[in-house]
N, C-alpha and C positions, 0 to 999 in steps of 0.2 A: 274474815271468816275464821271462826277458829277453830285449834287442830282439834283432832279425836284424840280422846283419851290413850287409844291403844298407840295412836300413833305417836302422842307425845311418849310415851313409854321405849318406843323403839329407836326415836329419834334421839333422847335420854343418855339412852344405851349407846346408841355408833358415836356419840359424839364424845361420851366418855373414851368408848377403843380408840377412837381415830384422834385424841389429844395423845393419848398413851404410849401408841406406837407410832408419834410424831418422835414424843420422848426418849422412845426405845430408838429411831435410827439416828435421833441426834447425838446421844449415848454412845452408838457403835462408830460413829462418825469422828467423832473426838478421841475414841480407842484406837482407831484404824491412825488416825494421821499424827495422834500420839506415838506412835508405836514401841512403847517402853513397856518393858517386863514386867509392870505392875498392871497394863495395860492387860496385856497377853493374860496373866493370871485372873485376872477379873473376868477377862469373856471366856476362860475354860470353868470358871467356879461358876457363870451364869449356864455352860451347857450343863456342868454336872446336877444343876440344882435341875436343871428344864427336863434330864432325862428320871430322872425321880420323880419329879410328877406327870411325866409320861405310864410311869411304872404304876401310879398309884390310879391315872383315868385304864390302864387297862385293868385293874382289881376290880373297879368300880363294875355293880350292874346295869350295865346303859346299851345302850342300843350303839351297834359297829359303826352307822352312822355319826352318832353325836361323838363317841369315844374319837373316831378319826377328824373330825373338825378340829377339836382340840388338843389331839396329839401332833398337827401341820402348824396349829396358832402358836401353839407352846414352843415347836422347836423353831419355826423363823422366828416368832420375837420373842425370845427366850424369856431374858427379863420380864420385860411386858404379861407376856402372856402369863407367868405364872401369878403374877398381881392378879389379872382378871380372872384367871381361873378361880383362884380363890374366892375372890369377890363373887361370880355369882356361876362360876360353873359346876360346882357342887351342888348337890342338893342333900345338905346335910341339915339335921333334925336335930338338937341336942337334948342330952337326956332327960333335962330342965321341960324340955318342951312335950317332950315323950310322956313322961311320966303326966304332966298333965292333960295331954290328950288321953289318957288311958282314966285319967279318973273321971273325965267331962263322962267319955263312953259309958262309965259304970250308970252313971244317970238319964243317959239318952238311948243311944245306939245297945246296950246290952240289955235294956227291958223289950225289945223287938226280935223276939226270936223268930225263925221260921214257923211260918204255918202247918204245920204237918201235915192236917189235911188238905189242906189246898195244894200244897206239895204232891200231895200221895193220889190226888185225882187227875194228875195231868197223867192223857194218856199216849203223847209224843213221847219218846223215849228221846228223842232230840230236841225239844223243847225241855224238858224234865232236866238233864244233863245243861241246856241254857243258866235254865232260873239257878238252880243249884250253885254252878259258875259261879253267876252274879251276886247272888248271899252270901258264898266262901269271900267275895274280892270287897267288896263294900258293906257284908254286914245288916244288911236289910232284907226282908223278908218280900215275899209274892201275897197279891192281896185279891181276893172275889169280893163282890156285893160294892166296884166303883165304877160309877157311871163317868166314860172320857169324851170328849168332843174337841175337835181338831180344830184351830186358831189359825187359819193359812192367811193373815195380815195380822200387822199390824193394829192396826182401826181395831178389829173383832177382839185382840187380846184387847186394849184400851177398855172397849163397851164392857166387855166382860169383868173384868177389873171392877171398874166402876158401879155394876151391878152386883159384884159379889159383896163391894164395900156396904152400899147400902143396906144387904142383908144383914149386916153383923151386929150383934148382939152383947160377945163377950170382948174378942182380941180379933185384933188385924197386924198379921205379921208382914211387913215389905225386908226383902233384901235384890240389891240390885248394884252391880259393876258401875256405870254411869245414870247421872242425875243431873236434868237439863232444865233449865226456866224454859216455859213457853206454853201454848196451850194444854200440852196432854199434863205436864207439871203441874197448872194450876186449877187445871181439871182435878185431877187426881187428890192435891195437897185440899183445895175445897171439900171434896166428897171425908176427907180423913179428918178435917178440922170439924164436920159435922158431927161425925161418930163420937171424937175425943170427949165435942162439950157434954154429948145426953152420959157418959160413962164408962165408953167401949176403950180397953187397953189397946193402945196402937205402939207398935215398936215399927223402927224404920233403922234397917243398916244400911249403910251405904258405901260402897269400896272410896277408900281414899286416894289409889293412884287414879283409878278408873274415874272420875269425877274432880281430877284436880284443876280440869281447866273450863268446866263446865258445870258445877252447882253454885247455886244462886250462894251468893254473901252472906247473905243474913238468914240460911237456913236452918242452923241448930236451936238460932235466936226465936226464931219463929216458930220452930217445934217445940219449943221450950214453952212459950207462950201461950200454948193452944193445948197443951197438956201430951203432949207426944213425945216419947223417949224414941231420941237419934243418938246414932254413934258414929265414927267413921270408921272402918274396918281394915286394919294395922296402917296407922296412921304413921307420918313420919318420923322416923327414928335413927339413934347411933347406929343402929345394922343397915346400912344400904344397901347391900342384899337381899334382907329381907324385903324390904320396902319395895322395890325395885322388881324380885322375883314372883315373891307369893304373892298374890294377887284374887279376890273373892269374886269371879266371874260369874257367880248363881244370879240367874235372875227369877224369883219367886213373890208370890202375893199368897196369904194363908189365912182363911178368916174363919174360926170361928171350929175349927178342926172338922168342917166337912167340905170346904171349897180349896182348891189349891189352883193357881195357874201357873203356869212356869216356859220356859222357853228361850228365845234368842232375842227376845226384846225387852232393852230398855227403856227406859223414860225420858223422852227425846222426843222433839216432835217430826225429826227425820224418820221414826220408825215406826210413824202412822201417816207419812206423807204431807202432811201440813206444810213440810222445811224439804224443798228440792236438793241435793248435794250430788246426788250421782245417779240422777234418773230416777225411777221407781225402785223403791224400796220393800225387796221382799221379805219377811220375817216370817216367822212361825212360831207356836206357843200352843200347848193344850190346856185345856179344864178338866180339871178334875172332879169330881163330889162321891164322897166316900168314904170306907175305909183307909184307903190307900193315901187318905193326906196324913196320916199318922206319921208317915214316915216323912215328908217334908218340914213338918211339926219339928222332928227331932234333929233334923239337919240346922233347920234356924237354932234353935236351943242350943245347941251344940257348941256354935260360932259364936252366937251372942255369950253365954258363960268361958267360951275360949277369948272373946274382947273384953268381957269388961270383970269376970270371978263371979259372978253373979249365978248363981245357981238355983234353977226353975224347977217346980214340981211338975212333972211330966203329966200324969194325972187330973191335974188343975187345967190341960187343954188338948185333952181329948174330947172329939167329936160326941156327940150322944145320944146323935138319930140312932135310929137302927133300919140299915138301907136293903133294899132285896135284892134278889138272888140275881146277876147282869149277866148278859154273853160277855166273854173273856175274862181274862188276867190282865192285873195291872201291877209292877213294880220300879217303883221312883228307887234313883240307886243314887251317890256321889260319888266322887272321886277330890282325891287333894296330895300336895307334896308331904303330909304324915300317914297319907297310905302307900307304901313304898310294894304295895301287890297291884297296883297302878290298874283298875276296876275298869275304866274308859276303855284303853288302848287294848288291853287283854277281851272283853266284852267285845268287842271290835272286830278283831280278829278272830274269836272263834264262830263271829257270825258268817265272816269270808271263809272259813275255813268248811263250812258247814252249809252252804247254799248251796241249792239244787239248782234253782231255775234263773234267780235275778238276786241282783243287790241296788239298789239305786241310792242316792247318797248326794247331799245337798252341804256344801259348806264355803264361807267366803274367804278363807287359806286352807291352802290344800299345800302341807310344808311336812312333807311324809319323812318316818325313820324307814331303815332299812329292813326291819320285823314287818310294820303292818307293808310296809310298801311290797314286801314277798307273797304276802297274805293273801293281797287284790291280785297281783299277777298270778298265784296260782291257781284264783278262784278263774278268774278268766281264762287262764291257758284249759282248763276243766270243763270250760263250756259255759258257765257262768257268765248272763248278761250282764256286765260292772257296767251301771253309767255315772259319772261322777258331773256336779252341777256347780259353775263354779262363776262369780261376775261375770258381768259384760263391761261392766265400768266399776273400775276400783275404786275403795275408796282410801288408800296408800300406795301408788303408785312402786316404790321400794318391795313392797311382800309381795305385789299383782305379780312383776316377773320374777318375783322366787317360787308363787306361785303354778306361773307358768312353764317355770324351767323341770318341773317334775313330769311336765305332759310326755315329754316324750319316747322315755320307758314303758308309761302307761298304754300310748298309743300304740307303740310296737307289737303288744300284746294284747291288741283286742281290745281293752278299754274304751270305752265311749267317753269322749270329754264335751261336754256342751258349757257355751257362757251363755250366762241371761242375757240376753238383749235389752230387754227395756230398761237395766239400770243394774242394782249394787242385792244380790242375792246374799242375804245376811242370815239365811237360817240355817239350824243344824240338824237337819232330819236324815233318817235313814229306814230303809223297807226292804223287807226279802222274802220272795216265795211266798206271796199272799199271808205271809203268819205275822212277821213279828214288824213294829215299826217302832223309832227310840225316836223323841224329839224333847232339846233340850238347849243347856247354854255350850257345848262340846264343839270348838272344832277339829279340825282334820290338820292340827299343827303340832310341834315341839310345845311350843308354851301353855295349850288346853292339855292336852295328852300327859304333861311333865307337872308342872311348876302350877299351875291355877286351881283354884276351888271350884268345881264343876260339879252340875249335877244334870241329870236325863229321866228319864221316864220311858220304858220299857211296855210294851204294850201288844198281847197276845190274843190271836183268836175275836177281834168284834168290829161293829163296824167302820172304826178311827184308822184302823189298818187299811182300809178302801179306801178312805177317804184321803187321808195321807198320799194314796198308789194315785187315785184319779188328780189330786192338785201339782203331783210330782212330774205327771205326765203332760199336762197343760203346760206345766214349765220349761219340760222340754222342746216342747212346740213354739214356745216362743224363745225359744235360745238357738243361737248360732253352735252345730257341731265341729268340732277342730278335727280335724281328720291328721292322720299321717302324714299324708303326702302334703300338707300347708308346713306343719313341723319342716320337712325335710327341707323348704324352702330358705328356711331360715338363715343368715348369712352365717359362716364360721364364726366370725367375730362375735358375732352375738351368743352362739354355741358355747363359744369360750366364758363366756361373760355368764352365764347360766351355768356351767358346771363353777363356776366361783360361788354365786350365788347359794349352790347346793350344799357346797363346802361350808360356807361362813352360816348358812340357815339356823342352826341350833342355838348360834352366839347372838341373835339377833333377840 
């Protein structure tokens, strides 16, 4: 069988720390039983370097959480740890890379100004204060006249996919984290090698860590063939950090500038059930048609001119229906490591901050910092029903009880934790107070939240917001609740081995 993408990524990772800090105590082992004065000088020159970059993770803006993971790593293995810090526990931008993010923006993201009106008609004053939020942090605008419909499998995004493909006309834009041979693959690649021949421009990104162990061989070769422009999206490089951290987790289909799907599902036939791994496979994904793919439009644009210089006329795929008047708002938002006002986790939190009645919230890592984790506790300590929806069956057994080991601050405070029962609960939804629902590629981790290219879709006042409340609620019903009192059973030893977990969570 082979690994998941994410997981090789993790796996990656510990394997690089844990040669490092073999290094590091074989290092301190040789100093120790050396014990000569050049000895001595060399492990006071590795504290003073380790409390310097102590000095510089507390400048940094990061959450108390990640800051203290890394201020325990760096002083037990001094050496060591300042190597890895550098390596990937910055998340640092360089001005090379700045500056061209700001020009891509000038062509994509800065012809999207806010709606004014459609602004100025919301008559929540706390929804108003929401949208607002979300425009200041990601830059993208609120949209009326787009019809959404809720994707609660796998299978339904597929069909739908499939059926927006044959609609197209002009362009079909795919970007997606992982890319799997199998049926929904050759499904999929068939309906796109149809459209290519009659004329329709089809672009396909594809994340290169997310797919390194799972796209077919001869896939560029074959897109190449068939008249389909693929890319890999920041492919292997001298920066192992980069490679390694940034990572383009969006998963999106875009045809034609009035269809847009998007969500938690890949292209894999685990995640329309075809391929058993971890029971039933729950995902989630909405449709779009409207207005509001504009703004998904400009997100691919964005990335493909940030991979390959290739600079699109914005204009040249714009939508051209003109769609009528729908109950609700809709606004697609992203987030990424060049937006350092981090859109997700801020969005996130002012939604817990701001719930009356309920928050309910669906994700398969639940790898909390210490901001939003204040956030749920004190919507819950408020009265706030928090229910969090999280596996019944992992599918990295590693993240499941890092996972797990966050339950029980949660529990102690009211929180409701349920696992899926029937299998590997992969989608990233969220709903509160009958208003607002967000479903998207987002989880509830360090690495979505920090480091990954993500994006959501935000969705006010219609009936997707029901719909969302009613499938969220059946899932419930089919999930086992963790109560407190199961927590408490827990042995020490294992207690112990979860607050490690907590510790090392960010480095992971």
């Amino acid at each position: 069988m082979k690994s998941t993408p994410s997981g090789f990524q993790s796996r990656f990772r510990l394997v690089i720390n844990l040669v490092l800090i073999l290094l590091q105590l074989t290092v301190i082992g040789i100093m120790i039983l050396g014990f000569s004065d050049d000895a001595i000088i060399a492990y006071w020159l590795f504290e003073v370097i380790a409390v310097l970059v102590v000095l510089n993770i507390v400048y940094r803006r990061k959450s108390a959480a990640y800051k203290m993971s890394w201020i325990i790593f760096v002083l037990v293995f001094p050496a060591i740890g300042v190597i890895l810090y550098f390596i990937w526990g910055r998340q640092h931008v360089s001005k090379k890379v700045k500056a061209r993010w700001l020009a891509i923006n000038k062509n994509t993201y800065a012809k999207l100004a806010q709606n004014k009106q459609v602004f100025a008609a919301i008559e929540d004053s706390g929804i108003k204060k929401e949208v607002d939020l979300i425009n200041r942090l990601s830059g993208l605008p609120i949209w009326e006249n787009t019809q959404t419909r809720y994707l609660k499998l796998g299978e339904e995004m597929h069909r739908a996919n499939l059926e927006a493909i044959e609609t197209a006309e002009k362009f079909i834009f795919l970007e997606y984290f992982i890319v799997t041979g199998g049926k929904m693959y050759d499904e999929l690649m068939t309906a796109l090698f149809k459209k290519a021949a009659a004329g329709v421009e089809v672009r396909i990104m594809v994340d290169e860590m997310g797919s390194i162990s799972t796209l077919p061989k001869d896939f560029y070769e074959t897109c190449a063939k068939h008249k389909i422009r693929s890319i890999p999206f920041n492919p292997l490089s001298a920066s192992l950090f980069r490679f390694i951290s940034y990572r383009d987790h969006r998963k999106m289909t875009i045809v034609d500038g009035h269809v847009a799907i998007s969500g938690g599902i890949n292209i894999g036939d685990e995640y329309i059930n075809e391929k058993r791994r971890f029971g039933h496979w729950k995902d989630m994904a909405v449709r779009l048609e409207g207005d509001a793919v504009l703004s998904f439009t400009v997100m691919f644009l964005s990335m493909w001119e940030y991979s390959t210089g290739e600079v699109s006329n914005l204009e040249n795929y714009r939508g051209t229906k003109k769609y009528p008047q729908t109950k609700g708002l809709v606004m697609p938002f992203c987030d990424g490591p060049n937006n350092l006002k981090n859109p997700a986790e801020n969005t996130y939190m002012n939604i817990f901050a701001n719930a009356k009645e309920y928050v309910y919230i669906t994700t398969p890592y639940l790898i909390l910092d210490t901001d939003l984790t204040n956030c749920i506790l004190l919507a819950a300590r408020s009265g706030v029903d928090v229910r969090i929806i999280t596996p019944g069956i992992p599918d990295k057994k590693l993240v499941y009880a890092t996972t797990r080991a966050f339950y029980g601050d949660l529990l102690a405070e009211g929180v409701r934790v349920y696992e899926y029962s029937p299998g590997f609960i992969h989608g990233k939804v969220l709903i509160t107070d009958d208003q607002v629902a967000i479903i998207g590629s987002i989880n509830m981790d360090y690495r979505s939240l920090t480091w990954n290219y993500e994006c959501g879709t935000w969705i006010y006042g219609s009936q997707t917001v029901f719909d969302v409340k009613a499938d969220l609620l059946a899932v419930i019903e089919a999930s086992r609740e963790i109560c407190y009192y199961d927590w408490e059973k827990i042995s020490f030893a294992k207690k112990i081995g979860q607050a490690v977990l907590r510790i090392v969570a960010p480095l992971m």
